[in-house]
C-alpha positions as CSV (number, residue, x, y, z in Angstrom):
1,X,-41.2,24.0,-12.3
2,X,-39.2,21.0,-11.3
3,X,-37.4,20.7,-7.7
4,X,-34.6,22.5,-7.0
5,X,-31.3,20.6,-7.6
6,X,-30.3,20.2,-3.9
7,X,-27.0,21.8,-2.5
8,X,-23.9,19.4,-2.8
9,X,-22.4,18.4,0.4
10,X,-18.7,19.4,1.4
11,X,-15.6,17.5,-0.3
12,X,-15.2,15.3,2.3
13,X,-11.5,15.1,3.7
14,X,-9.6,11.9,5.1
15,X,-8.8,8.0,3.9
16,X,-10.9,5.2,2.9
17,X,-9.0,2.2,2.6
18,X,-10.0,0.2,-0.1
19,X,-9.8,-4.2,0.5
20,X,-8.8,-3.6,-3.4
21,X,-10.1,-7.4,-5.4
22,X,-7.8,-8.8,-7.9
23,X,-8.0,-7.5,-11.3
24,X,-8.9,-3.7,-10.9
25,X,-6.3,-1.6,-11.1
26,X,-5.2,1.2,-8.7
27,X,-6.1,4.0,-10.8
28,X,-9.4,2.4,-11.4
29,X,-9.7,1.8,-7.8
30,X,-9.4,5.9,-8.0
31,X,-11.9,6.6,-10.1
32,X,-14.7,4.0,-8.4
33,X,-14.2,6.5,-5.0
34,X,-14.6,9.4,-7.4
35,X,-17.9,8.4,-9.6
36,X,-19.1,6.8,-5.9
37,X,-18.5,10.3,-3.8
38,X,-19.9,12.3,-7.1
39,X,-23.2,10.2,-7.3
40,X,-23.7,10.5,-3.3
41,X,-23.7,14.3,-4.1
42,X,-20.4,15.4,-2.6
43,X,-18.6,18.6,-4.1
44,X,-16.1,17.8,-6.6
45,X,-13.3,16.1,-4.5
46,X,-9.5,15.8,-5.0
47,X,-8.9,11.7,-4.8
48,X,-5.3,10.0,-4.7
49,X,-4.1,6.2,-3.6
50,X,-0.8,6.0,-1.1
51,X,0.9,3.5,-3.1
52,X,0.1,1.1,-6.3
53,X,-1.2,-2.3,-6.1
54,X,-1.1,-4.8,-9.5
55,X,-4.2,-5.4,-11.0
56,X,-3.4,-9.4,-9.8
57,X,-2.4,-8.2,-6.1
58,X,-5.5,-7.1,-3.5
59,X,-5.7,-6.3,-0.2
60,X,-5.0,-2.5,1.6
61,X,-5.1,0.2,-0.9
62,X,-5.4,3.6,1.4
63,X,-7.5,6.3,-0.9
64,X,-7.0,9.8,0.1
65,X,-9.4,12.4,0.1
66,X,-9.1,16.5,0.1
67,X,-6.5,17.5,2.3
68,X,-5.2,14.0,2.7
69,X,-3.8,13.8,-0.5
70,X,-1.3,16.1,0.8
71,X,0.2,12.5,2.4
72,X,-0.4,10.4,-0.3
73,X,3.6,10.9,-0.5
74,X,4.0,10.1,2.7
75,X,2.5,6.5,2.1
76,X,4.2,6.0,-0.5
77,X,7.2,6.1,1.4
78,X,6.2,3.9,4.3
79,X,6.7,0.3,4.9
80,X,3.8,-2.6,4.0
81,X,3.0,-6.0,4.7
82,X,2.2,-8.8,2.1
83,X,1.7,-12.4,2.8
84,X,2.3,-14.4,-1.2
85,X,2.2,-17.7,-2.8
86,X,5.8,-19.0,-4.4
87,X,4.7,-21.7,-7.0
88,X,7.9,-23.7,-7.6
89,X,8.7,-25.7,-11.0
90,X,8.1,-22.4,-13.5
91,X,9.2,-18.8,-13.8
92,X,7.5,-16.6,-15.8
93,X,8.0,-13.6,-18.0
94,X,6.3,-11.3,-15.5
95,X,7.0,-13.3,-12.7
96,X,3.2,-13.9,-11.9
97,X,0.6,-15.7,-13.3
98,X,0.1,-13.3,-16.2
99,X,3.4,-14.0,-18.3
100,X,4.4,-16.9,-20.3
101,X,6.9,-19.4,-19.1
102,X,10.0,-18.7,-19.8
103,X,12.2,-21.4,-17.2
104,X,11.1,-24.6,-16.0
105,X,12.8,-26.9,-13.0
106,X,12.1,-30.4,-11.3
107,X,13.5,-29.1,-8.0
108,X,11.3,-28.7,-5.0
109,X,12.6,-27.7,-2.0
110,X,11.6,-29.0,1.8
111,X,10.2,-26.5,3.9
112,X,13.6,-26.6,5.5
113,X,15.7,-25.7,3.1
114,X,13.0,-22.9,2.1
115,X,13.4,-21.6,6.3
116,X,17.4,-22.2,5.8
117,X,17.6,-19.5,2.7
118,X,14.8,-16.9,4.0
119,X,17.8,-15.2,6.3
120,X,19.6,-14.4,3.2
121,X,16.6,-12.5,2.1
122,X,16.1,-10.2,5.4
123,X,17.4,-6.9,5.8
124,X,19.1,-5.1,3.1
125,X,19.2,-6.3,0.2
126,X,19.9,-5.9,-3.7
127,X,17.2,-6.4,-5.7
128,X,16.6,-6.0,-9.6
129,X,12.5,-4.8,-10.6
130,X,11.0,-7.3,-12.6
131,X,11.3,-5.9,-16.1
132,X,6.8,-5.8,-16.1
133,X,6.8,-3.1,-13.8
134,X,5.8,0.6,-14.2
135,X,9.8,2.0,-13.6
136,X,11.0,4.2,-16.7
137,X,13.7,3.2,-18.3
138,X,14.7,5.6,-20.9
139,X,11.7,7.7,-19.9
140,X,9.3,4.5,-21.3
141,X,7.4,2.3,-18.8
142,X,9.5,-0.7,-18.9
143,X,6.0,-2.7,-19.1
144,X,6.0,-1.2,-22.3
145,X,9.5,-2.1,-23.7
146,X,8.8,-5.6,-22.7
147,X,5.1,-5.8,-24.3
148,X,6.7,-4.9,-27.5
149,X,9.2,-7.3,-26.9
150,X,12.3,-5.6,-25.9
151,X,15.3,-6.9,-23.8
152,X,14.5,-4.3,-20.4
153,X,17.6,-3.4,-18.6
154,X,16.5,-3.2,-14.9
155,X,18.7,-1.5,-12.6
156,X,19.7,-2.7,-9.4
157,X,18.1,-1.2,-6.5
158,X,18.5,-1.8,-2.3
159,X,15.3,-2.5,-0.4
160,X,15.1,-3.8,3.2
161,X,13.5,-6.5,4.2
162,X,12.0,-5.8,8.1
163,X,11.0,-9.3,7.9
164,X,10.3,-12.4,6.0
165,X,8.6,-15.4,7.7
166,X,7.0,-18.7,6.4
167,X,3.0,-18.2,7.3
168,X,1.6,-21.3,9.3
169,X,-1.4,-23.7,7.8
170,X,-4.2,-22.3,9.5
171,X,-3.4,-18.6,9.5
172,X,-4.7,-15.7,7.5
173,X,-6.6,-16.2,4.2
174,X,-6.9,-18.7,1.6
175,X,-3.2,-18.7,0.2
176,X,-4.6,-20.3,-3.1
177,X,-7.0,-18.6,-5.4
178,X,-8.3,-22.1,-6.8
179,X,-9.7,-22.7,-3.4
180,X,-6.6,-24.5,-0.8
181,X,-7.3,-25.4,2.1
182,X,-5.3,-22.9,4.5
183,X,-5.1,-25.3,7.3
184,X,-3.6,-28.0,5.5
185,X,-1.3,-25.2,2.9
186,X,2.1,-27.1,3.7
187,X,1.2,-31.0,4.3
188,X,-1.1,-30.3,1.2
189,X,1.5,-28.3,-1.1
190,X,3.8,-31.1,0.4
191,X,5.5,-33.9,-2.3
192,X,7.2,-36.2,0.1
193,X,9.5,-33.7,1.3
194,X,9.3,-31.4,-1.3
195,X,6.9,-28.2,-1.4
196,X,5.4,-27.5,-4.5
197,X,4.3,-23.8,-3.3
198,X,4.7,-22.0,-0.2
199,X,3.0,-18.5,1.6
200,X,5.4,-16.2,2.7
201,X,4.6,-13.2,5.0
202,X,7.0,-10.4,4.2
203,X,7.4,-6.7,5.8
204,X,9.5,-4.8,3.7
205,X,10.7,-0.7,3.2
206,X,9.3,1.4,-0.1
207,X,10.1,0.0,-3.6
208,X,10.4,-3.2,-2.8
209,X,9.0,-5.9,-5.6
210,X,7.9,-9.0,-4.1
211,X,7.8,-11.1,-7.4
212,X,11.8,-9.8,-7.8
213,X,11.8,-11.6,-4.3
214,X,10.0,-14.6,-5.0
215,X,12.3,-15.2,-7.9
216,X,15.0,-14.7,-6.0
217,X,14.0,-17.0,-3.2
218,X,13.3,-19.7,-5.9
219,X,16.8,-18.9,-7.5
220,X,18.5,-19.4,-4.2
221,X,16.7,-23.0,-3.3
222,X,18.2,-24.2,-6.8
223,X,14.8,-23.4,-8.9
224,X,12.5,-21.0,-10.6
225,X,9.2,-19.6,-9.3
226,X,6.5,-17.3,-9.7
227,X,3.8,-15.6,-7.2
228,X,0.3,-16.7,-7.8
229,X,-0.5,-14.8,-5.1
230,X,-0.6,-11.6,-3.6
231,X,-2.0,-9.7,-0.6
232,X,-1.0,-6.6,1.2
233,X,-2.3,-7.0,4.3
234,X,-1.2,-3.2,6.1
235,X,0.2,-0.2,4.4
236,X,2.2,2.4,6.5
237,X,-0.6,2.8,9.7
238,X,-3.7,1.1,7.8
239,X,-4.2,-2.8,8.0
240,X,-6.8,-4.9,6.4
241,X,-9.0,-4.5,9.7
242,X,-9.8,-0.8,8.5
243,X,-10.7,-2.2,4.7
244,X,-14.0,-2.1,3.4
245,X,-14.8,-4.0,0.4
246,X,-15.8,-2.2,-3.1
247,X,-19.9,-3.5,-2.0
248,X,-19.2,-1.2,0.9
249,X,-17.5,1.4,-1.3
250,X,-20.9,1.6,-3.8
251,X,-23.1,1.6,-1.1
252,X,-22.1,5.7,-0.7
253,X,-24.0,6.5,-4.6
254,X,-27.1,4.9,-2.5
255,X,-26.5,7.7,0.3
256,X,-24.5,5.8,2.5
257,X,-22.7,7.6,5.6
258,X,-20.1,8.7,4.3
259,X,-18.4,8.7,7.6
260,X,-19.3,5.4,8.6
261,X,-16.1,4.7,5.8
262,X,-13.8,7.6,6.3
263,X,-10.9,7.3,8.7
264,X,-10.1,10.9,9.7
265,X,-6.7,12.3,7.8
266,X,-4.8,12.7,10.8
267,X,-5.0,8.5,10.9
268,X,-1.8,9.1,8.0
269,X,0.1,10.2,10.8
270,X,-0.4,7.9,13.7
271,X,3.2,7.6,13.7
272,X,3.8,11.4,14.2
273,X,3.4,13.1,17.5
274,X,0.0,15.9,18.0
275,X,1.1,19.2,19.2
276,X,-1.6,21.2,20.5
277,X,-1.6,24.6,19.9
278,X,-4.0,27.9,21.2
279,X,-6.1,29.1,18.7
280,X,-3.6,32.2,17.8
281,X,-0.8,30.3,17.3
282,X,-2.7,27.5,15.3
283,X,-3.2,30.7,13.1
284,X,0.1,31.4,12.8
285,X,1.2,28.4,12.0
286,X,-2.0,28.4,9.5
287,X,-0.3,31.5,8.3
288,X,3.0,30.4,7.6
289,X,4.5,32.0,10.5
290,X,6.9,30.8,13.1
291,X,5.5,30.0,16.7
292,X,8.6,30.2,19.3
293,X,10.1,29.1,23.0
294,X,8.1,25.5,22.5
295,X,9.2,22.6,25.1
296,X,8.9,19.7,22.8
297,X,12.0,18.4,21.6
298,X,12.8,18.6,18.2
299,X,11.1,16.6,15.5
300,X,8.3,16.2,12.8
301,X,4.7,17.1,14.9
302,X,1.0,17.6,13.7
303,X,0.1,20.6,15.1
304,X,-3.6,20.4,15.8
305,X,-6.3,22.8,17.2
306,X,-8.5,20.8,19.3
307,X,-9.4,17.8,17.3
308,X,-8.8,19.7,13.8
309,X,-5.2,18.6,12.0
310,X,-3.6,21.9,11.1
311,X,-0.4,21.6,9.4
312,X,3.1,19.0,9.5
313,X,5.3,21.2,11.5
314,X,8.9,20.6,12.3
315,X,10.6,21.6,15.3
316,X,14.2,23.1,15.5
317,X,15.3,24.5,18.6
318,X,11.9,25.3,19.9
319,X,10.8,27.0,16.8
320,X,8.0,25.7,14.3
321,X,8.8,25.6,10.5
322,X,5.6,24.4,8.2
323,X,6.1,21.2,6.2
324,X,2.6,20.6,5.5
325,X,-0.5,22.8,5.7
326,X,-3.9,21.9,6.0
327,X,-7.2,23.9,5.2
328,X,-9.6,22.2,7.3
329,X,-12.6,23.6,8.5
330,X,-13.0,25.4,12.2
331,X,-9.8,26.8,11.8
332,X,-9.5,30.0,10.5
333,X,-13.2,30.9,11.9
């Protein structure tokens, strides 16, 4: 007889935050945490990413896991960071370096005029989706329609811009993916006084496109652009600091610590005030049951028992109403 198949381990529960490489996709991204927890012998585990990157974009990609997913929506409704490359002279179908050209332009613009015009771009704004994107429009992916080479109506949406900020040689990561220097990104991209690309470092709200705003941008200095690149360097809470790459990510099918990698779920909500509760009342709320004659002033709380995350609570008047439960362990025990 041959060894017993040994017991799985628990579906683990919390974020790892993928430093997602150009050219794998989200979904994909997905399934490399899935195969990766499956063949490190974890139970069968519920897996889902806080907000789509392209396929040509990297950086911070959180992954939830178990109970997290429960907040996936939440990060996709928080604010990101991404620095990106504006090549001047071309625009392209998709607006990155994917499409065909479809505009072309002699104009480069100083780094001046390119600080003069980013004001126009901060706070909020109008923007319309580049017609390559994932929207539906007539309940068909409007990637599709304009594969198959329809004209794609994209509506008009307002985004806000927290900030938008020219990124200084010498900062951050290699803007270029052939290989620029960083330190010498503006003298280098420099023609005379022209600028032939420039990085950009841009915080803006949910469903914002930045190659919508890189055309833009390019439109408003009196050319046409694309992005060649693209980096999200923090996602709601989680910043590139917290990343590991997709080595690190493999390394749990070898029997890696898993929780070496995973950032505990309440990490979501770092945003979110913890209220502490007694053991009966984290029941209750575990329960679905209103918990009274609280001092905390109203508002949107993680009500935790000791260290263990318990549920999203919101409190009116003194008075806890569920928004989110959790079924962690060492809490109904």
């Amino acid at each position: 007889m041959g060894d017993p198949t040994p017991p799985k381990l628990p579906a683990p529960n919390g974020w790892i935050i993928l430093d997602k490489p150009r050219g794998l996709g989200s979904t994909q991204a997905v399934a490399a945490v899935k195969r990766n927890l499956r063949q490190g012998g974890f139970s069968k585990t519920k897996v889902g990413h806080g907000g789509t990157l392209d396929p040509l974009a990297e950086g911070v990609l959180p992954i939830a896991l178990g109970e997290a997913t429960k907040l996936a929506g939440r990060m996709l409704d928080a604010s990101k960071i991404y620095e990106f490359t504006v090549k001047f002279g071309e625009e392209t179908a998709t607006l990155d370096t994917e499409g065909e050209v479809v505009d072309r332009s002699d104009v480069r613009p100083s780094l001046a005029e390119i600080e003069a015009v980013l004001p126009q771009f901060t706070g909020p704004i109008e923007q319309v989706p580049p017609a390559y994107s994932a929207l539906k429009v007539d309940g068909k992916r409007a990637y599709d329609l304009a594969r198959a080479g329809e004209v794609v109506e994209m509506k008009t949406r307002a985004v806000t811009i927290h900030s938008l900020s020219v990124r200084h040689p010498g900062e951050g990561r290699d803007p270029e993916p052939q290989g620029a220097d960083p330190a010498k990104l503006d003298p280098g991209l420099r023609r005379g006084d022209a600028v032939n690309a420039i990085t950009l470092t841009a915080h803006v709200s949910k469903g914002t496109y930045i190659r919508s705003l890189a055309r833009d941008i390019a439109r408003a200095l009196g050319t046409c652009g694309h992005v060649t690149y693209l980096r999200r360097s923090k996602a709601g809470p989680f910043t590139e600091t917290q990343a590991i790459s997709l080595d690190k990510l493999n390394e749990i099918a070898n029997g890696a610590q898993l929780s070496d990698l995973l950032l505990p779920l309440e990490a979501g909500l770092d945003d979110i005030p913890a209220l502490h509760l007694t053991q009966t009342d984290a029941q209750a709320v575990q329960q679905g049951r209103v918990v009274s004659g609280l001092p905390q002033p109203s508002g949107l709380y993680c009500a935790m028992l000791d260290n263990v995350p318990v549920a999203l609570v919101q409190i009116s008047d003194g008075a806890t109403k569920v928004v989110r439960g959790f079924n962690l362990p060492d809490v109904a025990e």
